[in-house]
DOTOR-114388 format. One record per residue (C-alpha): residue in one letter; x, y, z. Coordinates in nm, 4 decimals, always signed. Layout:
  resn        c1        c2        c3
     A         X         Y         Z
...
END
This chain:
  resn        c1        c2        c3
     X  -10.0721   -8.7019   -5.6997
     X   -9.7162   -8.6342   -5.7156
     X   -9.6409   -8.7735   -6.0438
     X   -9.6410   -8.7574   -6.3441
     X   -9.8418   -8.9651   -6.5859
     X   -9.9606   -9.0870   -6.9337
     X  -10.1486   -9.3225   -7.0823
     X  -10.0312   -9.5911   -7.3878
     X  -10.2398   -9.7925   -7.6105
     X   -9.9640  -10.0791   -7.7393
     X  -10.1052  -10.2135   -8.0782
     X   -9.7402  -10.3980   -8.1163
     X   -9.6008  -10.6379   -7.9224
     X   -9.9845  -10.8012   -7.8389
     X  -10.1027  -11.1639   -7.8996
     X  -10.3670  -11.3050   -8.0757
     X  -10.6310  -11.6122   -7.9968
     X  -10.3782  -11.8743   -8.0142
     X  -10.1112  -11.6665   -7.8408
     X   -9.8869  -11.5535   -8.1264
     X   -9.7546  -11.2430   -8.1360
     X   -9.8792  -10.9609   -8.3855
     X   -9.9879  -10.6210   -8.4735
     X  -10.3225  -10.4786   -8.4089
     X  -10.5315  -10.2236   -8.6584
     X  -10.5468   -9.9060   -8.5196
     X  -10.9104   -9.7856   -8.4726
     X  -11.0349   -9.3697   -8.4113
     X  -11.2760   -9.5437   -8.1696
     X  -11.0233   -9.6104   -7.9316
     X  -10.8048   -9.2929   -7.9891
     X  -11.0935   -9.1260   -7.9347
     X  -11.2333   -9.2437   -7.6331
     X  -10.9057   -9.3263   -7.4531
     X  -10.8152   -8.9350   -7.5361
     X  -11.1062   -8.8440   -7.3537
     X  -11.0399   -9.0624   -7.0235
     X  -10.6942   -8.9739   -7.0482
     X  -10.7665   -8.5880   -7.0168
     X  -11.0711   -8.6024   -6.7579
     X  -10.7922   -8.7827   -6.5029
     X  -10.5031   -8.5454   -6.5843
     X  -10.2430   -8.7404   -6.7988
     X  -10.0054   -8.5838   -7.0194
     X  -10.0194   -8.7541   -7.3021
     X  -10.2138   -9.0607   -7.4448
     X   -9.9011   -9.2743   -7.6521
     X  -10.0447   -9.4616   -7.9546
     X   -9.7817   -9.6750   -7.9941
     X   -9.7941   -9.8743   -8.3859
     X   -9.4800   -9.9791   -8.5663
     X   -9.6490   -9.9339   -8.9382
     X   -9.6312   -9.5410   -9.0450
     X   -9.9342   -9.5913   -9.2605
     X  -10.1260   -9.6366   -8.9423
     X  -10.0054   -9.3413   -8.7750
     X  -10.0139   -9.1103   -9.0316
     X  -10.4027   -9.2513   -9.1112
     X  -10.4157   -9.1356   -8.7216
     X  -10.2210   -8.8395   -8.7288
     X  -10.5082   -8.6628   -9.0154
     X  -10.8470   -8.8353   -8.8009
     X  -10.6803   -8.6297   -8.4441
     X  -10.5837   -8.3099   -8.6810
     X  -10.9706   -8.2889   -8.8010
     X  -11.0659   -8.2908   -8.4565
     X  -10.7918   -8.1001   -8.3209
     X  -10.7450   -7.8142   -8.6292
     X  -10.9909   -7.8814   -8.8663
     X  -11.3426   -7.8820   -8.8858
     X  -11.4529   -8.1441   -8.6078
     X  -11.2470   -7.9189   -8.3517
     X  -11.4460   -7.6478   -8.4135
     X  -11.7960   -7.8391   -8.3840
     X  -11.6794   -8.0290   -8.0845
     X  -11.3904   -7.8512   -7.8775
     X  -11.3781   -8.0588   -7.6227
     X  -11.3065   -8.3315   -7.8423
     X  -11.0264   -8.0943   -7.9602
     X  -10.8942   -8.0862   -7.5995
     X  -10.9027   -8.4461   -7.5417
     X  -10.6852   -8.5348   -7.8545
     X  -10.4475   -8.2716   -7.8750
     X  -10.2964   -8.4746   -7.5585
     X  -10.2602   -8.8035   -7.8081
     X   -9.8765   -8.8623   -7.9741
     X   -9.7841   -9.1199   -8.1947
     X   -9.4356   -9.3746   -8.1072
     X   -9.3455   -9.6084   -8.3763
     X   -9.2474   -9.8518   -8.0709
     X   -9.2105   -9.8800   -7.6755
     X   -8.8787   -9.7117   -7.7077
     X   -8.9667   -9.3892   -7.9054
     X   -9.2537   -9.3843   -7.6347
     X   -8.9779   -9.4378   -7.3482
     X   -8.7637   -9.1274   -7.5118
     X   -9.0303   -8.9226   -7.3831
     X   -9.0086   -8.9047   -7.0689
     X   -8.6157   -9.0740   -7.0193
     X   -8.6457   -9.2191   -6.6949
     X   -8.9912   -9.4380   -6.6677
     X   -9.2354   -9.6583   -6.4909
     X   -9.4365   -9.9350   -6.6955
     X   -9.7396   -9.9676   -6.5438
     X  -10.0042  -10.2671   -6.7491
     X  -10.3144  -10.4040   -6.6560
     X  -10.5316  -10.6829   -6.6661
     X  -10.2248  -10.9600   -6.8120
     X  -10.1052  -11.1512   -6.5499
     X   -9.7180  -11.2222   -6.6193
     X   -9.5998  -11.5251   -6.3717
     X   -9.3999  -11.4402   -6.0838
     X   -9.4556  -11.0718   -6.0588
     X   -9.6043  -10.9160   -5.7840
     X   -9.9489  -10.7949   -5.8497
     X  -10.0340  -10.4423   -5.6944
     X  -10.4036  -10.3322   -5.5980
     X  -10.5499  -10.0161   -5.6856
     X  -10.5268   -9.8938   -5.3470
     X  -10.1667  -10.0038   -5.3680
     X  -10.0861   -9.8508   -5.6946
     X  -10.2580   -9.4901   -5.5389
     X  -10.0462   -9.4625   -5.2502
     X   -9.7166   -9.5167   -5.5167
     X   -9.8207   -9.2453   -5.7346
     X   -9.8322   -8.9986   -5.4734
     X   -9.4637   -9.0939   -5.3898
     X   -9.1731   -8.8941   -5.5838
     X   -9.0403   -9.0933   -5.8956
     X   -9.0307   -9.1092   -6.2345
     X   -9.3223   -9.0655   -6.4784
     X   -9.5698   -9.3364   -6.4718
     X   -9.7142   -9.4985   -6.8033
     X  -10.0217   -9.6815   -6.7805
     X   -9.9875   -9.9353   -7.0695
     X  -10.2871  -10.1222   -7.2331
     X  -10.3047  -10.3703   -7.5342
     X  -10.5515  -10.4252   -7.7780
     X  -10.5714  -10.7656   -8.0030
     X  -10.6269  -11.0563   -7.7062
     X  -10.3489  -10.8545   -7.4520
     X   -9.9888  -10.7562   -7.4168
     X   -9.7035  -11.0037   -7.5135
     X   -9.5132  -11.1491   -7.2516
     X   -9.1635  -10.9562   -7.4082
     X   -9.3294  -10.6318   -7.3178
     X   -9.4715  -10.8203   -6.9693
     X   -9.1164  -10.8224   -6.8904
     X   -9.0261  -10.4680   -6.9235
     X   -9.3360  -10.3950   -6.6974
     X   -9.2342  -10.2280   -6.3715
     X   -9.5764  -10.2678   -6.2482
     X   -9.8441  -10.5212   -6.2675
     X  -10.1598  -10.3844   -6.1766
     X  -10.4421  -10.5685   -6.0324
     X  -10.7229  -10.7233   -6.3318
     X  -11.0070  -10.5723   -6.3286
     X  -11.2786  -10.7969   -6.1117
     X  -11.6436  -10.7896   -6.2141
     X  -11.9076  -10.7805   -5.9871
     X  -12.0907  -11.0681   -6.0313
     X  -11.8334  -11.3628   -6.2202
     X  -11.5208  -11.4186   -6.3448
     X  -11.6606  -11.3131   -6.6620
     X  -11.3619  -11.0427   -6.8064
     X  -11.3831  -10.9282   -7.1432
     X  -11.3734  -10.5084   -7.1672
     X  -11.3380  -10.3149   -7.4109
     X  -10.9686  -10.1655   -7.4255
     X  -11.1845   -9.8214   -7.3700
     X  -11.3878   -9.9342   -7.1234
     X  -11.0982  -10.1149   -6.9149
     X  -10.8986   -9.8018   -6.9492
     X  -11.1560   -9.5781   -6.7557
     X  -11.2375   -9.8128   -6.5089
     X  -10.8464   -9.8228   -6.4449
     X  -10.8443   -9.4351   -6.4912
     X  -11.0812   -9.4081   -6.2268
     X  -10.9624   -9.6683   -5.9477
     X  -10.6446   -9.5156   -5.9592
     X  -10.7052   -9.1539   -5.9990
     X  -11.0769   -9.1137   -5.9449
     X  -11.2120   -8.9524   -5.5790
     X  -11.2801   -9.2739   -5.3918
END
């Protein structure tokens, strides 16, 4: 792979049930495991991206326990996985990272846009360009303002049996992980 990468976890702009759009509680679970996917596949950085500082900062001391504190020296590979996580207050201080940037989202299906396979999305990440961010959104998925910033719509992830589709933000974003970055 050619380029570079990073994961985002978007708890603002998503949707609820009905479709509204609203902000998400941030959860360690998903810091945590998304860290850990994150780093086994290479990216640079896992972007929790929340617009309420009381959130991050509750963040910013669970990832310092495990990174500098105690749990880090229990566990250091857990230290490893979530010294690659950064906090952004919003898609733009998450942007300002990297300048020029690819959007990459899963599973929401925005009408009208071209949707790339896995195989697809491979073959583009070995190309030059920019950075690539793979975004995901927790709540019931991204909202269609950031859907339009997307530069990439990637390919929902298809079950084997159904059209049953209801992962786990941490599940979906190793399954994702590993279709576009894993050895098959």
């Amino acid at each position: 792979m050619s380029r570079r990468f990073a994961v985002a976890l978007l708890h603002h702009p998503v949707v609820d049930r009905q479709g509204d759009v609203f902000t998400t509680t941030l959860t360690g679970l998903d810091m945590h495991d998304m860290a850990r996917s994150a780093r086994t596949y290479g990216a640079e950085a896992l972007h929790i991206v929340h617009p309420y500082a009381s959130q991050r900062e509750m963040a910013e001391r669970i990832r310092q326990h495990w990174v500098e504190g105690p749990g880090g020296k229990r566990i250091p590979d857990r230290a490893t996985a979530l010294r690659i996580v950064t906090f952004d207050e919003n898609i733009g201080a998450m942007r300002a990272h990297y300048g020029e940037v690819e959007l990459w989202t899963t599973a929401a299906q925005r009408r009208g846009a071209e949707v790339v396979s896995f195989a697809d999305a491979r073959v583009r990440l070995d190309r030059e360009g920019p950075p690539v961010v793979v975004c995901f959104g927790t709540g019931w998925g991204l909202a269609a303002s950031f859907l339009a910033e997307a530069d990439v719509q990637l390919a929902p992830i298809d079950g084997a049996r159904d059209d049953y589709n209801h992962l786990s933000v941490r599940a979906a974003c190793a399954i994702t992980l590993d279709r576009l970055l894993g050895p098959g």
